[in-house]
C-alpha positions as CSV (number, residue, x, y, z in Angstrom):
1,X,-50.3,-58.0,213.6
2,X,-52.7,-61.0,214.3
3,X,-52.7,-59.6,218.1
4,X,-53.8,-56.1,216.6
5,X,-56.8,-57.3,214.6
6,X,-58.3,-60.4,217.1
7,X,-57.8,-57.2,219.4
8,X,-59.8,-54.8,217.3
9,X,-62.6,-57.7,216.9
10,X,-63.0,-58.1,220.3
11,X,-62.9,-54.5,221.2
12,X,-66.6,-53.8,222.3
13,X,-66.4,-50.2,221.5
14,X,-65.7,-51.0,217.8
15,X,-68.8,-53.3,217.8
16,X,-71.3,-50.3,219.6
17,X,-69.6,-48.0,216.9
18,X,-70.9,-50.1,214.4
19,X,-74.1,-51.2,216.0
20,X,-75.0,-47.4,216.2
21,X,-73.9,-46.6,212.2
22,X,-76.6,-49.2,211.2
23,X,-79.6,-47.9,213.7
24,X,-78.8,-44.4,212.8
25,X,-79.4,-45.9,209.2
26,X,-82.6,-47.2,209.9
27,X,-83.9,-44.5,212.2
28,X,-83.2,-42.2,209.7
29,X,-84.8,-44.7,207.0
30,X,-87.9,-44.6,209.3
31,X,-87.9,-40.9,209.7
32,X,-88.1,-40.9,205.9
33,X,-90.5,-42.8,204.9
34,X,-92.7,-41.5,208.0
35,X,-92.1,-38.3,206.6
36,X,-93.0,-39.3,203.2
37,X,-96.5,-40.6,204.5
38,X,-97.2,-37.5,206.7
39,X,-96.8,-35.2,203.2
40,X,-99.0,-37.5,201.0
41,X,-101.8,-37.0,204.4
42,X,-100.8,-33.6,204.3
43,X,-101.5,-33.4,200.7
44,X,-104.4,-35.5,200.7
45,X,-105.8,-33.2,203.7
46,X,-104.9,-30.0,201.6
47,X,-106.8,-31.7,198.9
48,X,-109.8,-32.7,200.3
49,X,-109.7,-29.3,202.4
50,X,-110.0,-26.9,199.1
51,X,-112.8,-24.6,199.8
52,X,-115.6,-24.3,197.3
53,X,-116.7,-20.9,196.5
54,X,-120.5,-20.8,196.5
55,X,-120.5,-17.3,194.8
56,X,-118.6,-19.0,191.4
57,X,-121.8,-21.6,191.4
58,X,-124.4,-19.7,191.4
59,X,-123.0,-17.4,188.8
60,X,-122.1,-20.7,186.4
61,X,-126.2,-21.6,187.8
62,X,-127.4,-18.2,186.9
63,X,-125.2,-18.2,183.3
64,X,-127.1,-21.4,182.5
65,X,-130.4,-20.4,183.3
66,X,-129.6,-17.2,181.3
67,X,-128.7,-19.5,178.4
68,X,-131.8,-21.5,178.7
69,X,-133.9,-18.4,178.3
70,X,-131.8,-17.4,175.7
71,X,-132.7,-20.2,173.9
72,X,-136.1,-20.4,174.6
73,X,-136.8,-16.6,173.6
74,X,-135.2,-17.4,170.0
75,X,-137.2,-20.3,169.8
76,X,-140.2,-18.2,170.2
77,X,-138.8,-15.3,168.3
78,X,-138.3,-17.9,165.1
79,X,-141.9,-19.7,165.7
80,X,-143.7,-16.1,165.7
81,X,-142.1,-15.1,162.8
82,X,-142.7,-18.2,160.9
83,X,-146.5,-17.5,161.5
84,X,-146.2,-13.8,160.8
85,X,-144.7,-14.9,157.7
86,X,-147.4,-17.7,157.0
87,X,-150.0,-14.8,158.0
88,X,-148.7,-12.6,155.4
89,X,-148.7,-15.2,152.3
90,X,-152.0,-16.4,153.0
91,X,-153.3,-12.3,153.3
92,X,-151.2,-11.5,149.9
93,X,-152.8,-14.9,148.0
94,X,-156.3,-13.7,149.3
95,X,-155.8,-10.3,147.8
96,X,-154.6,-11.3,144.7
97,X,-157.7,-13.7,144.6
98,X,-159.9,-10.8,144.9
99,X,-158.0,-8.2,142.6
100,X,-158.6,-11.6,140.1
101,X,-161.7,-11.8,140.7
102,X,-162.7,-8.0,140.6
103,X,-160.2,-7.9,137.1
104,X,-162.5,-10.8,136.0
105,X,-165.9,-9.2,136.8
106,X,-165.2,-5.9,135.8
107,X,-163.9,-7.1,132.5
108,X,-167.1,-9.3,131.9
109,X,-169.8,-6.3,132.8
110,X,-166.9,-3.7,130.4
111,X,-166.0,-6.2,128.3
112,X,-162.9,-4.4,126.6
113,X,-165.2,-1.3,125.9
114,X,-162.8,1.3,124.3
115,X,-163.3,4.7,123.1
116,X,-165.0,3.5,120.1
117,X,-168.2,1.9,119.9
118,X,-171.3,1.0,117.7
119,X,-174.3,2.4,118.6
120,X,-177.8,1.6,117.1
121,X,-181.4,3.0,117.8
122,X,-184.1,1.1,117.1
123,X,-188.0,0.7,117.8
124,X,-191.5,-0.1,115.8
125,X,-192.5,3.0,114.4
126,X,-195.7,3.6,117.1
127,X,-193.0,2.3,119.7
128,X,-190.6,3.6,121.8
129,X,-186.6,4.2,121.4
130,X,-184.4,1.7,122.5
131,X,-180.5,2.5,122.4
132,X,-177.6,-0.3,122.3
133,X,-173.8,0.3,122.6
134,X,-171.8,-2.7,121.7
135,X,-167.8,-3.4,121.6
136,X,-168.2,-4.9,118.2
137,X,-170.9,-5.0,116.1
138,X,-171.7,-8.9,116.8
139,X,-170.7,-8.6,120.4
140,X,-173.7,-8.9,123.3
141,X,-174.6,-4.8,124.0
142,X,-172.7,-3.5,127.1
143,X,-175.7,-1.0,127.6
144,X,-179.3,-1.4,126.2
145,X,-182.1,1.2,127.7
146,X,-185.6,1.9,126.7
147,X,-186.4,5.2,126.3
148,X,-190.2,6.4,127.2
149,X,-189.8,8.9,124.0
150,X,-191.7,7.7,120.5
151,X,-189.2,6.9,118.0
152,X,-191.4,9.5,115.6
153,X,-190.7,12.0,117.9
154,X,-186.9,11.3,118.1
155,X,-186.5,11.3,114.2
156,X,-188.4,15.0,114.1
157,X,-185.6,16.2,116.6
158,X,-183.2,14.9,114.8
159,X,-184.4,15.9,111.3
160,X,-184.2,19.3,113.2
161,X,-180.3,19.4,113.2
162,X,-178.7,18.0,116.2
163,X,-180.3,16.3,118.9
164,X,-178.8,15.9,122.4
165,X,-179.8,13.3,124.6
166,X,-179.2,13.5,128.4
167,X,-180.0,11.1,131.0
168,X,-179.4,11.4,134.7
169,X,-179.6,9.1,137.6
170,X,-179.6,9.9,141.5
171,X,-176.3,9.3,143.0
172,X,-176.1,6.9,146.3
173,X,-172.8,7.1,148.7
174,X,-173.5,3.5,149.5
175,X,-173.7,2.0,146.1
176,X,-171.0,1.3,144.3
177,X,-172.9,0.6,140.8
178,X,-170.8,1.7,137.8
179,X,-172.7,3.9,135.8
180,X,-173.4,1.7,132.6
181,X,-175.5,-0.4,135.2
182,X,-177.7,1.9,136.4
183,X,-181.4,0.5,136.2
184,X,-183.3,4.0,135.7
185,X,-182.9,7.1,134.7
186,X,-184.4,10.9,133.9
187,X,-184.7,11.7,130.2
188,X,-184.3,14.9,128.6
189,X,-184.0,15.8,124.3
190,X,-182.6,18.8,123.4
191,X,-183.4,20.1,127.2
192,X,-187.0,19.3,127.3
193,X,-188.2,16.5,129.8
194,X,-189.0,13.1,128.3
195,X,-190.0,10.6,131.1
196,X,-187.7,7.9,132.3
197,X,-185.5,5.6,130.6
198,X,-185.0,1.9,132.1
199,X,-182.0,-0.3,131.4
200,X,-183.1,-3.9,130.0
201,X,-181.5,-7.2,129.3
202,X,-180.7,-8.4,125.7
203,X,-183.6,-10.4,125.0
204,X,-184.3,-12.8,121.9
205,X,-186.2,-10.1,120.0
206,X,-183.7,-7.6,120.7
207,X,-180.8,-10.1,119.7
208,X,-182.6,-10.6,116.4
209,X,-182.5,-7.4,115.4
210,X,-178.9,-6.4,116.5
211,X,-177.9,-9.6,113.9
212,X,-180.0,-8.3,111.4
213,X,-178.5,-4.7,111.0
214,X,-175.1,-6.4,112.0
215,X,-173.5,-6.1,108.4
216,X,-174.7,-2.4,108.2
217,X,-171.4,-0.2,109.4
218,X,-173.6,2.8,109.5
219,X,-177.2,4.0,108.1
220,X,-180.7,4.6,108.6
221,X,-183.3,2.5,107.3
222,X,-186.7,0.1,108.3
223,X,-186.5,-3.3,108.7
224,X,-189.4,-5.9,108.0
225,X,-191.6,-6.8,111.5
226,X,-192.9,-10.2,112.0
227,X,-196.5,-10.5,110.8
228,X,-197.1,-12.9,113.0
229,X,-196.7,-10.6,116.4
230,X,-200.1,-8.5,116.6
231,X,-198.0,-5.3,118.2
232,X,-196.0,-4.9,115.1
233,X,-198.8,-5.6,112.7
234,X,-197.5,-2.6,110.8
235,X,-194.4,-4.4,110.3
236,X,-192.0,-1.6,110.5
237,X,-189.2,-1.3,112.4
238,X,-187.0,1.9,112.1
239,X,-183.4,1.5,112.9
240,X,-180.3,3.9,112.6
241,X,-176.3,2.6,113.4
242,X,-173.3,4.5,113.5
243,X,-170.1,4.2,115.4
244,X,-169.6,6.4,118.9
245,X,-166.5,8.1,120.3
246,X,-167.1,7.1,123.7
247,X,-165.4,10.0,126.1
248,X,-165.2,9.0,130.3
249,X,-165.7,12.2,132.5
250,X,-165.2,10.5,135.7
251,X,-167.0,7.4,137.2
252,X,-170.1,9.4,137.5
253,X,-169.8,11.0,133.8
254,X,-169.8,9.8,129.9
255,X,-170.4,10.9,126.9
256,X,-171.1,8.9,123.4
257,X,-170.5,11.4,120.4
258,X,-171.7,9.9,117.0
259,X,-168.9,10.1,114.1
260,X,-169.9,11.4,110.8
261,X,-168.5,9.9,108.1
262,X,-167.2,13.1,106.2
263,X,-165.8,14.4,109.6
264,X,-166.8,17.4,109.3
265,X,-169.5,19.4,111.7
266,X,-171.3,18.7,114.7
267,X,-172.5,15.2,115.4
268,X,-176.2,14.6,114.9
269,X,-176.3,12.7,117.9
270,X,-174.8,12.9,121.3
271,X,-175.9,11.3,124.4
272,X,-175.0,11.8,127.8
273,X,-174.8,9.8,130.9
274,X,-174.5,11.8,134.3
275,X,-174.8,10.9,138.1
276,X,-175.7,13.5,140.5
């Protein structure tokens, strides 16, 4: 038994037998691990060895430079229509302003006038006609004209019956005067010519008078002159007042119709206003 085993010791083809297990163990150890680092090179290679597609970048280039003008056209779009915006408030504010101010001035020069007014003639009795419409009777007259016809001569025609007053002015395309504020016009009394009526501001004198027949509603009567003014040294004044039904035509067209009291008949007195 012991000659068996020291025999198997020394045998040298037992020792080359297990000599050769252990290289083959770490050849194939070695063949490992070198095949190990050849895949990560490998891998690493393949890695660094992807191809970039030059097509997919300037596509993602072109997407973004889209999306920059994109934005920028929005941009623009929102600034112009913030100023179109602005544009139209301050147009809208600047009409208003002027519809305001046209309400304001058109309401000053009409001031309210309705379809009924109070009318009174006056003028000394060797002087001429003057007319005055006014809203109420202790309101400033909206129209006041001088007519070149004796107040004598006025009082026949209407002691007559009716008397019809009409007075015409000349019509300009360029003017846009409203027709109470015309300066000057043709006169004609019951169809016959009469000279030429002027328009005329409410003076002192004429003031005075309107606040002296202002408590008379309607009637015909003189009033005391001043003395003290050598043109009315007959100190007369001849007045008559009534109330008018004021009728529009058109802009270039009115008519103030006298109201008689009892309502019945004709009016005494009509006047007419008429642009042509």
């Amino acid at each position: 038994m012991k000659t068996i085993m020291a025999k198997n010791i020394q045998d040298p083809a037992s020792k080359r037998q297990f000599h050769w297990t252990t290289k083959v163990s770490n050849e194939d150890e070695e063949v490992s691990t070198k095949s190990c680092s050849k895949a990560i090179e490998e891998v690493r290679g393949e890695k660094d060895k992807v191809p970039v597609d030059s097509n997919s970048s300037k596509n993602l280039l072109e997407q973004v430079k889209r999306e920059d003008d994109k934005q920028v056209q929005e941009s623009a779009a929102t600034s112009a229509n913030a100023t179109r915006k602005k544009l139209q408030a301050i147009a809208v504010s600047r009409l208003r302003s002027v519809l305001t101010a046209f309400g304001r001035h058109r309401a000053h020069f009409q001031q309210g006038l309705g379809t009924r007014v109070v009318g009174t003639l006056f003028g000394n009795r060797r002087g001429h006609v003057h007319f005055a419409f006014q809203k109420d009777p202790n309101s400033q007259p909206v129209f006041l004209i001088e007519l070149a016809t004796p107040i004598t001569g006025l009082v026949r025609e209407m002691a007559s019956g009716l008397a019809r007053i009409a007075l015409e002015c000349d019509k300009e395309e360029k003017k846009s005067t409203r027709l109470l504020e015309e300066p000057r016009w043709r006169t004609y009394c019951n169809g016959k010519r009469c000279g030429f009526a002027t328009r005329r501001d409410c003076g002192p004198k004429e003031w005075n008078i309107l606040k002296a027949v202002e408590p008379i509603s309607m009637g015909a009567g003189v009033l005391p002159g001043n003395a003290d003014d050598a043109a009315e040294s007959d100190g007369e004044l001849m007045y008559m007042r009534a109330k008018f039904e004021r009728v529009v035509g058109s802009r270039d067209s009115e008519a103030f119709y006298m109201m008689n009291p009892d309502s019945n008949g004709a009016p005494e007195l009509s006047i007419y206003l008429l642009r042509v």
